[in-house]
C-alpha positions as CSV (number, residue, x, y, z in Angstrom):
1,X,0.0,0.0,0.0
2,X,0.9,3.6,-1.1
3,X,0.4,7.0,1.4
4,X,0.1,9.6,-1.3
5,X,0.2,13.7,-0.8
6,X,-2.6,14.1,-3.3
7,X,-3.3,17.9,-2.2
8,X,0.4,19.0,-3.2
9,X,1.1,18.9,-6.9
10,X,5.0,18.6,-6.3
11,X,4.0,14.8,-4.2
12,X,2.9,13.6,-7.4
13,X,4.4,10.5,-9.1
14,X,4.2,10.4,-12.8
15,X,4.1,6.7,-13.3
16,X,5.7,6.8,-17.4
17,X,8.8,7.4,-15.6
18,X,11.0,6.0,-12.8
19,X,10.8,5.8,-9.0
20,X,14.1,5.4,-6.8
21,X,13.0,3.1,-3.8
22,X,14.8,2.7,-0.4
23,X,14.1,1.4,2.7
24,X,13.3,4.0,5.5
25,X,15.1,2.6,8.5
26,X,13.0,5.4,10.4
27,X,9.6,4.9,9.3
28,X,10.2,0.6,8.9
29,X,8.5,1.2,5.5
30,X,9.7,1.8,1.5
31,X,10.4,5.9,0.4
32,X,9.4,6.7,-3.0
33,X,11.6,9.2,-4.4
34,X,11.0,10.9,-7.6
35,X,12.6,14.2,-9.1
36,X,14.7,14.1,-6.0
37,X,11.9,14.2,-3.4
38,X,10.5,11.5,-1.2
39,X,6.8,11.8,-3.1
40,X,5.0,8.6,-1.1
41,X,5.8,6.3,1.7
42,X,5.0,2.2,1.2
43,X,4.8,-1.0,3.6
44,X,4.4,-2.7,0.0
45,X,5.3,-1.9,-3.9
46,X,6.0,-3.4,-7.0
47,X,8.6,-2.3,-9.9
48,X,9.3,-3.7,-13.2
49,X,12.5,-2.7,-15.5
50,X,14.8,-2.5,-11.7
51,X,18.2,-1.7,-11.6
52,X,19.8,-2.3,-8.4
53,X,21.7,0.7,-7.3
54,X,24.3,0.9,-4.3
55,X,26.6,4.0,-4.3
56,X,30.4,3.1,-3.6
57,X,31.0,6.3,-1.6
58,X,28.0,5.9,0.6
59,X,28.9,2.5,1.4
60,X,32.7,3.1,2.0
61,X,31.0,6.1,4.6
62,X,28.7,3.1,6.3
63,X,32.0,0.9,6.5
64,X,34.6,4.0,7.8
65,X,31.4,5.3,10.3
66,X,29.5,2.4,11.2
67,X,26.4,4.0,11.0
68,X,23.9,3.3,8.2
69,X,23.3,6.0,5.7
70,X,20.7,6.3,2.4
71,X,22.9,4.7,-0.6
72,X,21.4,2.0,-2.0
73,X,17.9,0.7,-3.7
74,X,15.9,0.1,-6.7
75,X,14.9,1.9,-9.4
76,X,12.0,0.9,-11.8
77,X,8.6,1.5,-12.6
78,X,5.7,1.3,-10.2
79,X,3.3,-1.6,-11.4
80,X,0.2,0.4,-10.9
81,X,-1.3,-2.5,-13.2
82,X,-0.6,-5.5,-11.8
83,X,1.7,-6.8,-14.1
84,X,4.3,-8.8,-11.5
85,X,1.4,-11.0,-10.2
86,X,1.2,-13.0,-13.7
87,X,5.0,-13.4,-13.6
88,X,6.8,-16.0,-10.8
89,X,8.1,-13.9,-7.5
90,X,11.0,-15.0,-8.4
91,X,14.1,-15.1,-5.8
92,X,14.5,-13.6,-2.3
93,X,17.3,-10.8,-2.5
94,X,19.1,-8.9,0.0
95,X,21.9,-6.4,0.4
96,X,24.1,-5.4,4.0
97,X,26.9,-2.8,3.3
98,X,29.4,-5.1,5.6
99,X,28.7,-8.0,3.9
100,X,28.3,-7.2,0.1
101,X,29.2,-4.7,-2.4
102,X,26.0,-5.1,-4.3
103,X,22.2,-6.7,-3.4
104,X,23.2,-10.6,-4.0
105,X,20.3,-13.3,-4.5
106,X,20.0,-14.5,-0.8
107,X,20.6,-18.2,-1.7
108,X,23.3,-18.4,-4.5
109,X,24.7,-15.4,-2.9
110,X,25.2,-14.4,-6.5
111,X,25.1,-10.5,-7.1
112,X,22.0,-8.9,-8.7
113,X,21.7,-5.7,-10.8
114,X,19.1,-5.8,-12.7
115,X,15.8,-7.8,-12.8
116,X,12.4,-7.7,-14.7
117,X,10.3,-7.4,-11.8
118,X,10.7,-6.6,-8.0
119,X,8.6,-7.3,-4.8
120,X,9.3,-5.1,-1.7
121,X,7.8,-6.3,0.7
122,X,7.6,-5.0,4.2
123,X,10.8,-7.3,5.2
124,X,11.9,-8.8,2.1
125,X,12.5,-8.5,-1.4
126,X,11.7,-10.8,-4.1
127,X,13.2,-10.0,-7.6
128,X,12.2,-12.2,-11.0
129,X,15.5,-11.9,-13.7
130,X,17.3,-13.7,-16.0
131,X,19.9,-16.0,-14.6
């Protein structure tokens, strides 16, 4: 589910073009950010065409200050049409700055960049790609 700002123009998400999504460690949900503004807040969405995105310099920050900081998450397209749920979820995927340089499938361990569709889900992802 999606908490729009319907009443402000600037809060609203044009959905022909990409989202970046992150998980707020504050608010135990997904931010929606768009245009460089967090436009909607999420405890469940759905992307298709994702890249997974970590930043090097925000992670070599998390590593040299051990404190968590925004630099990683997905981009994609919200699917506002419900696209995903004919596809398979496909694999649980994960990412820890002290583990891993990039979000890895959680069972091969393998790293993941890209994917057809993703499913964030409150406390996990799910991500459908080629192999």
């Amino acid at each position: 589910m999606i908490k729009l700002n319907q009443e402000d123009k600037r809060y609203h998400i044009d959905t022909a073009r990409k989202v970046f999504v992150y998980k707020n460690l504050h608010k135990d949900c997904w931010s929606v950010k768009q245009d460089g503004l967090v436009k909607a807040h999420a405890t469940e969405i759905e992307l298709w065409d994702c890249a997974f995105r970590v930043n090097k310099a925000g992670r070599e920050r998390v590593l040299k200050e051990k404190r968590k900081n925004v630099h990683a998450g997905i981009s994609g397209y919200i699917d506002h049409l419900g696209m995903g749920a004919y596809g398979s979820v496909g694999v649980a995927v994960t990412y820890n700055p002290y583990n891993n340089e990039t979000f890895i499938d959680k069972n091969s361990k393998k790293p993941i960049y890209h994917s057809n569709y993703a499913k964030l889900e409150s406390k996990q992802v799910f991500a459908s790609y080629a192999l």
